[in-house]
C-alpha positions as CSV (number, residue, x, y, z in Angstrom):
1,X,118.1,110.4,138.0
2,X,118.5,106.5,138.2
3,X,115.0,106.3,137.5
4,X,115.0,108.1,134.8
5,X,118.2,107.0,133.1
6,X,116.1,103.8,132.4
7,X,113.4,105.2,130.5
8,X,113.6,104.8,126.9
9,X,114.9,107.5,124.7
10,X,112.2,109.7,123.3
11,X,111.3,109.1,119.6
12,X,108.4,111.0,118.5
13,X,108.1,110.4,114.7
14,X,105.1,108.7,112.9
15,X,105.5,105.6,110.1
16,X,107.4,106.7,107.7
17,X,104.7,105.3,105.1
18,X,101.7,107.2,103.9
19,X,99.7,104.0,104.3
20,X,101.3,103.3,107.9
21,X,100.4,106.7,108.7
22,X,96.0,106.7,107.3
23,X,96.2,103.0,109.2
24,X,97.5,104.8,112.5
25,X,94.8,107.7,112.2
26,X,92.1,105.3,111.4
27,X,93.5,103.0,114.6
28,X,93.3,106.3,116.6
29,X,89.9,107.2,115.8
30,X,88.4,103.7,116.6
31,X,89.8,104.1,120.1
32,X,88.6,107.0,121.0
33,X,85.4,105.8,119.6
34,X,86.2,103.0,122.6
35,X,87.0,105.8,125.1
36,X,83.9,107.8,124.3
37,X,81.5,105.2,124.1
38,X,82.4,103.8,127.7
39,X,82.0,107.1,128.8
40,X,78.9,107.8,127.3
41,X,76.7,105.0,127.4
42,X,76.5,104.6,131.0
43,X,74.9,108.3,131.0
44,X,72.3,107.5,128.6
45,X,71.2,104.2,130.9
46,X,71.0,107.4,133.6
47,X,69.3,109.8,132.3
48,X,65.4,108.4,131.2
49,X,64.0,109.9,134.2
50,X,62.7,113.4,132.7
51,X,63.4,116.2,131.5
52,X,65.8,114.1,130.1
53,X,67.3,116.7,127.4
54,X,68.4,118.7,130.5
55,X,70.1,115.5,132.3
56,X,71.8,114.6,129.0
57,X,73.8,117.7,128.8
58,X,75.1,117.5,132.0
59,X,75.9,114.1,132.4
60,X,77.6,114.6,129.0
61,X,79.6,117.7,130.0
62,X,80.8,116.0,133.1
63,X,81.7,112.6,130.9
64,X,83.6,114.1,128.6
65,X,85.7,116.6,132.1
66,X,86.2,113.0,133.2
67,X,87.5,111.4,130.3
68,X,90.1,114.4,129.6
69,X,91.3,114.3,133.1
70,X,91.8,110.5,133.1
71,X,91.9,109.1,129.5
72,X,93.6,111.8,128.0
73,X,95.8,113.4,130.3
74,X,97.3,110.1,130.1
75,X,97.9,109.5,126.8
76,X,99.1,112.7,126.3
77,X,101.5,112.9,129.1
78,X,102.2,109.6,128.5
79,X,103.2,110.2,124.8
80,X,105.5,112.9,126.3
81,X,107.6,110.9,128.6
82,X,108.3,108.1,126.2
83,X,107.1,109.0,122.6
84,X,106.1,106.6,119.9
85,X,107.6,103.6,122.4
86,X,104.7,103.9,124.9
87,X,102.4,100.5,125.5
88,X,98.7,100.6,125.5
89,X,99.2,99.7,129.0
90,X,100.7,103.0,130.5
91,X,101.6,100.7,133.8
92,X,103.8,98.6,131.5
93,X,105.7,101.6,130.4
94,X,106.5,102.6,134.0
95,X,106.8,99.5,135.2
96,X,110.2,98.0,132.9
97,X,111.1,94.4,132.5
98,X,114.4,95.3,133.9
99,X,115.6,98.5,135.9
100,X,113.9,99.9,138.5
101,X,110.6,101.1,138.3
102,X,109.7,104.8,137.1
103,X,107.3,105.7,139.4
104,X,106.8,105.2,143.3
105,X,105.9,101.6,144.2
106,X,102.6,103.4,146.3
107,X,101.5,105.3,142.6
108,X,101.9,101.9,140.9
109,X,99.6,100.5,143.9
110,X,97.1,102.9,143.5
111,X,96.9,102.6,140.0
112,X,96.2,99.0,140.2
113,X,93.4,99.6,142.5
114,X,92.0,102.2,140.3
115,X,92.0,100.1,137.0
116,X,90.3,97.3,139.1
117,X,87.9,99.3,140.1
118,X,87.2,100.3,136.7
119,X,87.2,97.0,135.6
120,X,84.1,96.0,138.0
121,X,82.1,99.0,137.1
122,X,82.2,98.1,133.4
123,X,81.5,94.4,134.3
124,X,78.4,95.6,135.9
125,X,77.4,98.0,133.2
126,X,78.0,96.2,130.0
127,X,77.7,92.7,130.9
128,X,74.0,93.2,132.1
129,X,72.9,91.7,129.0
130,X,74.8,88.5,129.3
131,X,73.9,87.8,132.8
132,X,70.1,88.3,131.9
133,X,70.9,85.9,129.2
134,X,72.6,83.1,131.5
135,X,70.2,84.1,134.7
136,X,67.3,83.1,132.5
137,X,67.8,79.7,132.4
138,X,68.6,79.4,135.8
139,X,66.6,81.0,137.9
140,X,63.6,79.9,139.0
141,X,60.5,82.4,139.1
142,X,59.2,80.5,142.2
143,X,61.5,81.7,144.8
144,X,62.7,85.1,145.9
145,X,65.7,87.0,143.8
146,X,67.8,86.5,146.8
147,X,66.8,83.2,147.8
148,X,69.8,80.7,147.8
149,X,68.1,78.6,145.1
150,X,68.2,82.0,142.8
151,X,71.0,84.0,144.5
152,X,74.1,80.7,144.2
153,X,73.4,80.0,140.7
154,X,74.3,83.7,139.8
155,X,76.9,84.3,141.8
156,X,78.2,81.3,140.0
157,X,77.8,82.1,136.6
158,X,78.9,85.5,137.0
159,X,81.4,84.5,138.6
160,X,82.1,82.4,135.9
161,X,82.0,84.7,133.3
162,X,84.1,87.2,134.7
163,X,87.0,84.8,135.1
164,X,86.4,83.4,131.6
165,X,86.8,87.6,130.1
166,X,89.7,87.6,132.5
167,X,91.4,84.4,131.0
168,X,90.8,85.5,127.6
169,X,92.4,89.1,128.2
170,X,95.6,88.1,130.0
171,X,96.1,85.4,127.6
172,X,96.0,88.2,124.3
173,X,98.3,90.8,125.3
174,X,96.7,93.2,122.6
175,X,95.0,95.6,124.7
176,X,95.4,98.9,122.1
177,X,94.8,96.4,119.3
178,X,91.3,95.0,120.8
179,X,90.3,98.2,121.5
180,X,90.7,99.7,118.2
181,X,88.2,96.6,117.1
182,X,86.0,97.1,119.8
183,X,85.9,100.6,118.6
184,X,85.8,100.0,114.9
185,X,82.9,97.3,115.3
186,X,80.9,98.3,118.2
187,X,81.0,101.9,119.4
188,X,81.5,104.2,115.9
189,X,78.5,102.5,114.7
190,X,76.7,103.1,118.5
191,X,77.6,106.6,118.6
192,X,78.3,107.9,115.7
193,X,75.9,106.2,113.1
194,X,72.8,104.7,115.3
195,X,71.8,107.8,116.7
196,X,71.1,109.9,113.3
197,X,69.7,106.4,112.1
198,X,67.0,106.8,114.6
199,X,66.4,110.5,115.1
200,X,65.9,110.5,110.8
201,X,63.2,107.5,111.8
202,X,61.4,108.4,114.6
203,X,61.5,113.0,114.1
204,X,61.2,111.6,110.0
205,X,62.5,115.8,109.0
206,X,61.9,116.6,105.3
207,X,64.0,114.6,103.4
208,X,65.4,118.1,101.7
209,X,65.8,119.7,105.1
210,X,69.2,120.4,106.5
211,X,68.8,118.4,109.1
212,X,67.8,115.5,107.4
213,X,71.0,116.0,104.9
214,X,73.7,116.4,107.5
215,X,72.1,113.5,109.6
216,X,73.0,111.1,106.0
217,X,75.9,112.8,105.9
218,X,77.2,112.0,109.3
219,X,75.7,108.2,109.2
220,X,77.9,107.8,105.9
221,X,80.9,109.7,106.8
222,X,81.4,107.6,110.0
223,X,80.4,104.0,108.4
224,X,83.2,104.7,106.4
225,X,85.2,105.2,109.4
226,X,83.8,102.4,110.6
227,X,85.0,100.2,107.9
228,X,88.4,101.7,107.3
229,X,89.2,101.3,111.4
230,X,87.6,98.1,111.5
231,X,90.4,97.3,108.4
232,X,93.5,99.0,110.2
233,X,92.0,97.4,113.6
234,X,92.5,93.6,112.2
235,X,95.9,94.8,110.2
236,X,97.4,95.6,113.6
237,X,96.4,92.8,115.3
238,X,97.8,90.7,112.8
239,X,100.9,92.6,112.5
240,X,101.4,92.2,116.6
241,X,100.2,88.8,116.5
242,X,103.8,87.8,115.3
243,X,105.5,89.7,118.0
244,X,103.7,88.5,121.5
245,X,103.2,84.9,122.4
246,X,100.5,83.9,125.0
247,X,100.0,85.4,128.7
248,X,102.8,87.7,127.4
249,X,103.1,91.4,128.7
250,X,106.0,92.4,126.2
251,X,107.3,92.3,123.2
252,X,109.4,89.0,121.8
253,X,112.7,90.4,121.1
């Protein structure tokens, strides 16, 4: 009960503007566009080996069990407990700046470890192309990959970069808001408008086929998407930009 009696009081209304409200959705779309993309794209890296159409559908079946169970379940439960008031951060709405804390000190522990965890897999995953980048200039073809001329340099400048993303990222406490960009910018187009791109250039289906027309339709439908979450991405980044100061978890009241 004492736990509880700190949690903030439940609000679950919307902006009361109609504009507040299309930025919100558009927001909302870009990060699950976020959420589905780092789901997905690892399983497409998976799955070249054939028959690949087979692998595809399970590995996408299982993503998308995965991201309900963790990703959504938490935002939805999360919503519940503390309505329109919940941070980005779901440890930052458990964990108060004053009060005790909302959940077990071993839950909060183990949530940690869980996000790090997380945190290396997608350094691993999506950084690939940088560290190929960096590692070309620095390795040297005439010794072995794990020689210590080859193997010190890049644990170095991974190293490196890591702590660089990890500077940047404590230091803009805008975790929702970079997401919805990341979303906006990088994954709708990915998912949504790449893939019908291609299929319509490498299958080329009769331009007056069905296929062909729903294919324009979806690259058009979600470039606008795109655009409009890119626009209500930057909008609440700018609108939060007033409200948090540097290496700041909180808001500035």
């Amino acid at each position: 009960t004492g736990m509880m009696s700190n949690a903030p009081v439940k609000d679950y209304s919307l902006s009361p503007s109609k504009s507040g409200k299309m930025y919100d959705a558009f927001l909302s779309i870009s990060i699950l566009a976020t959420v589905f993309g780092n789901g997905i794209l690892p399983e497409i890296q998976a799955t070249l080996a054939p028959p690949a159409a087979g692998k595809m559908v399970k590995a996408l079946v299982l993503c998308y069990t995965v991201v309900f169970f963790t990703f959504y379940l938490s935002a939805i439960s999360g919503y519940w407990a503390f309505g329109n008031k919940v941070q980005s951060n779901a440890l930052q709405s458990l964990m108060p700046d004053s009060g005790p804390s909302l959940a077990p000190t071993w839950l909060l522990g183990l949530a940690v470890v869980l996000v790090l965890l997380q945190l290396l897999a997608i350094a691993l995953v999506y950084s690939q192309v940088a560290y190929e980048i960096m590692e070309k200039g620095s390795a040297d073809a005439g010794h072995g990959r794990f020689s210590w001329r080859n193997l010190a340099p890049r644990v170095a400048l991974r190293t490196l970069y890591v702590a660089a993303c990890a500077f940047v990222a404590a230091a803009l406490p805008f975790f929702g808001d970079i997401v919805g960009v990341v979303g906006a910018l990088g994954f709708i187009p990915l998912d949504f408008v790449l893939p019908v791109v291609m299929y319509n250039m490498a299958l080329a289906p009769p331009k007056r086929s069905a296929v062909y027309v729903i294919n324009v339709a979806i690259m058009a439908l979600f470039t606008g998407v795109g655009i409009i979450g890119a626009i209500a991405s930057v909008r609440k980044l700018v609108l939060d930009a007033g409200q948090f100061k540097l290496f700041s978890d909180h808001v500035i009241s």
